[in-house]
N, C-alpha and C positions, 0 to 999 in steps of 0.2 A: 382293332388294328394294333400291332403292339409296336411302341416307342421305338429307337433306334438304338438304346440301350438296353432295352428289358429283354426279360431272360423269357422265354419259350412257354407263351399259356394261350389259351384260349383265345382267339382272335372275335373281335366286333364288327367284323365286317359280316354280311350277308349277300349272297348276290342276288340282285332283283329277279323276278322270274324271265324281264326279256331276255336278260342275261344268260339265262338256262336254256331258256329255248333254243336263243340261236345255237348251241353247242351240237344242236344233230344237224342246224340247217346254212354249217360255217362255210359250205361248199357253194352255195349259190350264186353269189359273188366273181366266181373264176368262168362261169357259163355264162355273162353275161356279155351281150353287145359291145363293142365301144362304139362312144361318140363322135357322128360326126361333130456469200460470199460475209458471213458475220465470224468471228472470233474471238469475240471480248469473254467471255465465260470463264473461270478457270476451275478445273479438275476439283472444286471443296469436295465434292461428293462421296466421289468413288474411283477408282481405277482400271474399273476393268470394262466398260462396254465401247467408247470408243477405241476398246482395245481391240477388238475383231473385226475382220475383216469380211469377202466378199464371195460372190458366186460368178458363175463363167459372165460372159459377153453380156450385155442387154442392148435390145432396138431402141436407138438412141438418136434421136431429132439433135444433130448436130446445131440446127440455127437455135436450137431452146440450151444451149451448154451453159453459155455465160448469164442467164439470166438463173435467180435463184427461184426456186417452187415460192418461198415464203412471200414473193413478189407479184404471183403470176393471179391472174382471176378464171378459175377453173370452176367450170360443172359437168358432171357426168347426164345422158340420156334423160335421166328423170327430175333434169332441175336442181338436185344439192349438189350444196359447196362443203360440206362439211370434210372436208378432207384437202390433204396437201400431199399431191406426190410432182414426179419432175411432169409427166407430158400425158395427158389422160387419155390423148389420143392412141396409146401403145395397147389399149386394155385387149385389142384383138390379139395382136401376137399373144399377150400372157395367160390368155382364156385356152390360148391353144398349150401352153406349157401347162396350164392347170390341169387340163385335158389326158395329158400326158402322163402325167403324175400319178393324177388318180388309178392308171394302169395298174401301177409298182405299188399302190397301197392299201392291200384287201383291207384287210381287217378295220381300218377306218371308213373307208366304204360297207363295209356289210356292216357295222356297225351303225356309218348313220343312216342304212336299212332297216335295221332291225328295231333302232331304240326311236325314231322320229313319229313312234305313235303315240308312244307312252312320254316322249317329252322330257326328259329327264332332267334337263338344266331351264325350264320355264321360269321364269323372271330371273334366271343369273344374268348377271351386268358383269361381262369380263373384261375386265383391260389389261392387255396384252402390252410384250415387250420380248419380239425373239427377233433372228435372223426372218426378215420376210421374202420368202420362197417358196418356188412353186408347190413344195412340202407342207410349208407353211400355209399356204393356201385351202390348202384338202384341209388341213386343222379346223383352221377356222372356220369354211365352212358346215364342215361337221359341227360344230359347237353350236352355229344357225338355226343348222338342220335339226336339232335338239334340243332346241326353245332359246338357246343364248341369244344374246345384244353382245355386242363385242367394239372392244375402239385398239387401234394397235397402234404400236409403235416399232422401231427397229432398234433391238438389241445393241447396235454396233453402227459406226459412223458409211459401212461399206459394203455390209451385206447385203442390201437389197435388190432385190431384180426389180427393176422400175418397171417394166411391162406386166410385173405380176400385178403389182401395187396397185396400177393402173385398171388391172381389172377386177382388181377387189375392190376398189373406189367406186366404178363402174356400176359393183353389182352392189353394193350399196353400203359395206362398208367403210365407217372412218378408218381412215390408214392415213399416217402422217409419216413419211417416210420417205427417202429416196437415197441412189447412190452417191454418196461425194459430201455426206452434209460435215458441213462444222463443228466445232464440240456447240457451242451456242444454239445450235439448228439441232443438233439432237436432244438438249435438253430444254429446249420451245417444242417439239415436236412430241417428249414424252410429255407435255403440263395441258400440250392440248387435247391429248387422250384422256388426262386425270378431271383437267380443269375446264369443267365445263356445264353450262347453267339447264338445270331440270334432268341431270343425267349423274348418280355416283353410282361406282362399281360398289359389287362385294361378291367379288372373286378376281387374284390376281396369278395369273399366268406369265411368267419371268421366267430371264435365262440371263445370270452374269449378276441381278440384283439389285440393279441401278434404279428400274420402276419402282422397287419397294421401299429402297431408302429414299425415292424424291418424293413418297407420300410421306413415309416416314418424319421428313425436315420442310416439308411446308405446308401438308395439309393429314397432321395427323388424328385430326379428329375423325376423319373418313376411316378408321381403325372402328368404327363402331357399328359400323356396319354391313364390313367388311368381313367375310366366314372363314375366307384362307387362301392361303397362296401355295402354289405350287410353282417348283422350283429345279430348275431340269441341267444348271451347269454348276461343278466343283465349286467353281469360283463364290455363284450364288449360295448356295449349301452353306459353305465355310462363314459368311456373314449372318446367317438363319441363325447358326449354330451359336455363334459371336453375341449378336441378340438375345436368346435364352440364356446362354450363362449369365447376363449382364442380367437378365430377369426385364429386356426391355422388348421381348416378342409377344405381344398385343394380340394374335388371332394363332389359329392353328397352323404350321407349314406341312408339306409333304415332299419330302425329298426325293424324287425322281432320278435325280442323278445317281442314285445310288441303290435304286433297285436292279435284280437280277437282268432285268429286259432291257435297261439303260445300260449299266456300266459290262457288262458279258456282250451283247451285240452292238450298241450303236459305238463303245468308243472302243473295240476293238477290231470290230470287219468294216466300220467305216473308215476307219484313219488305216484299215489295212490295205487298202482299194485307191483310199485319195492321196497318200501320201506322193504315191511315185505317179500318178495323175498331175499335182502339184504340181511337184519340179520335173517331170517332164514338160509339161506344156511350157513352163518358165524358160529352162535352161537347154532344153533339146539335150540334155547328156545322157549318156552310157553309163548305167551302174553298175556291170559286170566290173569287178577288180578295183570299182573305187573304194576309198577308206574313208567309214561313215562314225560316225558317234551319235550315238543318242542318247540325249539327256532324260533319262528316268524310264524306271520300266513296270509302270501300270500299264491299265487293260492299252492306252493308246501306244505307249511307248511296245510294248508286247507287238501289237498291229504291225507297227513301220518294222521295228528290229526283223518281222516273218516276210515281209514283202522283200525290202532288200537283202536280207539273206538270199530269199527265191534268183533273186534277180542276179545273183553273184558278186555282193558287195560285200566286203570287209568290215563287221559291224563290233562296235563296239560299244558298253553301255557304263553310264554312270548311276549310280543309287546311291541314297542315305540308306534305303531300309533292307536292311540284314534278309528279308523273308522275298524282297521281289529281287535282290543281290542274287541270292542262290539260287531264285528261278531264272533269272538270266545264266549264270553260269551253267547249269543244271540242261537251258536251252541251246549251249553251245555258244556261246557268244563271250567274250572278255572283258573283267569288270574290272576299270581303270578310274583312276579319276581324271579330271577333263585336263588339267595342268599335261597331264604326262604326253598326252597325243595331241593336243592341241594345235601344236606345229606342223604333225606330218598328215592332219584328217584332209580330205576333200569335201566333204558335207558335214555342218554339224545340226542339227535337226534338238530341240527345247522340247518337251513334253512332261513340265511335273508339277505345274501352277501355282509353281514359286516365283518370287522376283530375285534379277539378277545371279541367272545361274549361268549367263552369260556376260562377263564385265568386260569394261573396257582392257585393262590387261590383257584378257584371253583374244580379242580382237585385235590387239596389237603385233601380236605373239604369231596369230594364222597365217598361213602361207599366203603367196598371189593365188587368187582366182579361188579359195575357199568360199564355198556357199554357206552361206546364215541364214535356217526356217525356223521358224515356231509352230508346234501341231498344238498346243494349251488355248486357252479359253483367252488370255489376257495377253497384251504387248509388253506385262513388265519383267519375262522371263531373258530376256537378252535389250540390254543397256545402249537401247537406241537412242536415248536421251547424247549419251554421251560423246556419239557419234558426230552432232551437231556442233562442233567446233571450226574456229577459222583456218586451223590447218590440215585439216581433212578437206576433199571434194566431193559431194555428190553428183551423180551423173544418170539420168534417165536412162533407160537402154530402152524401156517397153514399158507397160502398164503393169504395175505390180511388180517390177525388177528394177534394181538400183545399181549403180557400182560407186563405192563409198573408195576415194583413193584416196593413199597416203601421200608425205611429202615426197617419201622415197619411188612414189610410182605405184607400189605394192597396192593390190586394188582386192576387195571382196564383194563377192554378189549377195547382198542383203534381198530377201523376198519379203515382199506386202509389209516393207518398214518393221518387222519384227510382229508383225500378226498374224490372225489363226491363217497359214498357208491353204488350207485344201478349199475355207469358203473366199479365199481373196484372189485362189489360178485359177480355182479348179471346178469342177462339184462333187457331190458328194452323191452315192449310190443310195437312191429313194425308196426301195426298198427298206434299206436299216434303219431308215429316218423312221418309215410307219410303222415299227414296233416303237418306238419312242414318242411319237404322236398318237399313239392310241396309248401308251400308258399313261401319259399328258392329260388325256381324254378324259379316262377311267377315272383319272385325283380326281378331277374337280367335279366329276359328277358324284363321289362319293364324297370329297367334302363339302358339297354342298347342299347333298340332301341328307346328310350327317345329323341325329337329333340330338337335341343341346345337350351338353353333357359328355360325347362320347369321345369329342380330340379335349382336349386342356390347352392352355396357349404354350404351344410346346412343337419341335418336331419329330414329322415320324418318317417312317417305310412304309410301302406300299406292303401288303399282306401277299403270305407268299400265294394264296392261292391266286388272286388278280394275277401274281408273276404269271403264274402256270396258264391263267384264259387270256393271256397275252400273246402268248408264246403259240398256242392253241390257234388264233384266228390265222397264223401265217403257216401253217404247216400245209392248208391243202396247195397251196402257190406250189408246194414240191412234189404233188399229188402221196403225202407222208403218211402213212397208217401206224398208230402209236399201237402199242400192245397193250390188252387190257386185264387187269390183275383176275384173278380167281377169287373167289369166298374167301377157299382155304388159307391162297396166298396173303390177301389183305391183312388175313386174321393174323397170320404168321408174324407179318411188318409191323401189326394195329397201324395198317392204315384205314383209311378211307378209300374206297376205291376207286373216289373221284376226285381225289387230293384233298389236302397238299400231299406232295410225297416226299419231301423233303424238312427237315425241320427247320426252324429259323435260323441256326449258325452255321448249318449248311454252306459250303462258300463256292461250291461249282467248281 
């Protein structure tokens, strides 16, 4: 598997034979049936997972609100308490969302078809750390279905769907998780995934990075037996990276985020689909003729700038980088910096997981009734902090909507407090999710049955060829027939005529 930096050789990856097999038998799958209240803590850590936010509605036992999960004495069917979610009694509703899910997610379903004989992750110990949803659900029990032990946690203070939680508690997972928790409840709720007597992981499954530095600063001897982490958001990536140059990353990573089937589908047709999902369910507005700006324009920023274009809005983008600059202009759109339009925008929309690309000046500056989203990973790209002052007003309007007034009257609609908008209004299209939960998949079953020697403590990419039988399991979903090369032609290309067909700097 080659590094993230190296240059184009021969790749170490091999794919297993169930691997190959399934490639004639990826169709089987689509012909199937379906089923019938703490705060003491503060931020030393990290900044970015109670930085995100949440998914649509959850069935919510109103008389269990004010009491906290960490309080409550809960057991599922079969007698254990190992686990803390809000109300276990929800686990029906979310059995049926899991249900659901699993429709929208071939390729993780024929996958854990296909490989749950030969077992592939048999004695991994994973402990988890994403958004927990009914996406999320299919993951993990995929990882089950393939020999894993699993403990989870949630990524972020608000992304949970509590009925899902509920029934992955149910079915016998630990899940420590619920919507609403605390900064303190969410990092009790990762330590009782990590920390726990006759049980260590060595496999870490992250998104944002938070899991990896609380082994990291309190129990980093668990580094020793631990094989590798895979690592599926910007934000996480950027600290992996952070780690190895410092020379203080300890096991192998595999950066997810940034392979072909993550960063080309999940964060460009997902955030193209949930953006105006988002603020519509929030704001009920019309985007035909509104004047939007969006902050950066990678694959997410790309996504929103195509929808509201679609939709008839006046879009306009900011960039640092000279190369996604001219593919914005190039895509029709106007490259401004934020100062300039700041005043006359009606949406401004954050996508570049940077902090503060939204200050308090630029907030002062926005007209009445300006909306303020975030589509990034983290809440530090717009200066919510600074919002919180005595002469500013907060004002609830709904769940996940705010209106922050000034003294002058002048008011703006802040969404999900400056977090990830599409998992805090909306959801997210489950389809995009399972090419990204099966490349999730794929890491950790090739880092973990990796023999010594072949990653370094180092980060890499996933090999292109995994991209390509990624991509591969979701094409019959469009009943898709690829075209398949000639002798002659292979020879032509020197390819392989069953990939890769691309070489590594390749960029789609």
């Amino acid at each position: 598997m080659e590094k993230w930096d190296s240059n184009e050789g021969t790749s170490a990856f091999h794919m297993p034979e169930w691997m190959i097999q399934f490639a004639d038998q990826k169709q089987e799958f689509n012909k199937r049936p379906t089923k019938i209240g703490r705060r003491s803590l503060s931020r030393s850590i990290s900044q970015s997972s109670t930085d995100s936010y949440s998914s649509a509605a959850s069935y919510t036992d109103s008389s269990d609100d004010e009491t906290s999960p960490r309080d409550k004495q809960q057991k599922n069917s079969k007698g254990s308490s190992d686990f803390c979610v809000k109300n276990i009694k929800q686990a029906e509703f979310g059995r049926r969302e899991i249900e659901i899910a699993e429709q929208e997610m071939p390729a993780l379903m024929a996958l854990r078809k296909r490989a749950q004989g030969e077992k592939p992750l048999a004695g991994a110990k994973i402990v988890g750390c994403t958004h927990i949803t009914a996406q999320t659900a299919v993951l993990m029990e995929t990882l089950g279905a393939l020999g894993a032990q699993c403990r989870w946690a949630a990524c972020n203070i608000y992304s949970t769907l509590n009925e899902v939680a509920a029934a992955l508690a149910e079915s016998g997972f630990p899940v420590f998780a619920w919507k609403g928790e605390s900064e303190d409840d969410f990092w009790w709720c990762i330590d009782r995934c990590v920390n726990v007597e006759g049980w260590q992981p060595n496999m870490i499954l992250d998104d944002g990075g938070d899991l990896t530095h609380w082994i990291y600063k309190k129990y980093p001897n668990m580094f020793k037996k631990i094989k590798g982490i895979v690592e599926e958001s910007v934000t996480g990536v950027h600290r992996l990276y952070q780690l190895s140059k410092a020379g203080k990353l300890c096991v192998p990573a595999m950066n997810v985020n940034d392979s072909v089937t993550k960063q080309k589908f999940d964060n460009l047709y997902c955030c193209r689909e949930s953006i105006l999902d988002g603020l519509k369910r929030t704001t009920d507005m019309m985007f035909g003729g509104k004047q939007v700006v969006v902050c950066g324009y990678g694959e997410v920023g790309k996504g929103c700038c195509a929808a509201l274009k679609a939709m008839g809005s006046i879009v306009y983008v900011t960039e640092i980088d000279p190369i996604c600059a001219l593919q914005a202009c190039m895509d029709g759109f106007r490259l401004v910096k934020l100062n300039e339009v700041i005043r006359q925008v009606d949406i401004v929309i954050t996508c570049t997981g940077n902090k503060n690309v939204v200050t308090r000046e630029h907030l002062d500056r926005m007209k009445n009734g300006c909306i303020v989203c975030n589509m990034g990973h983290s809440n530090t790209e717009i200066d919510v902090a600074s919002l919180r002052t005595p002469e500013l007003t907060w004002e609830r309007v709904r769940s996940q909507v705010d209106h922050v007034i000034w003294p002058d009257g002048k008011r703006i609609v802040l969404l999900a407090e400056g977090r990830l908008l599409n998992l805090s209004c909306s959801t997210v299209p489950t389809f995009v999710l399972s090419i990204t939960a099966t490349t999730q998949a794929l890491a950790l079953i090739e880092l973990y049955n990796a023999p010594e020697g072949r990653y370094k403590q180092d980060v890499y990419l996933l090999p292109k060829k995994m991209d390509e039988y990624v991509a591969s399991l979701h094409l019959p979903t469009f009943d898709a027939h690829l075209t398949e090369l000639t002798d002659e032609q292979a020879k032509y290309l020197g390819l392989n005529k069953n990939g890769p067909f691309k070489p590594n700097y390749y960029r789609y």
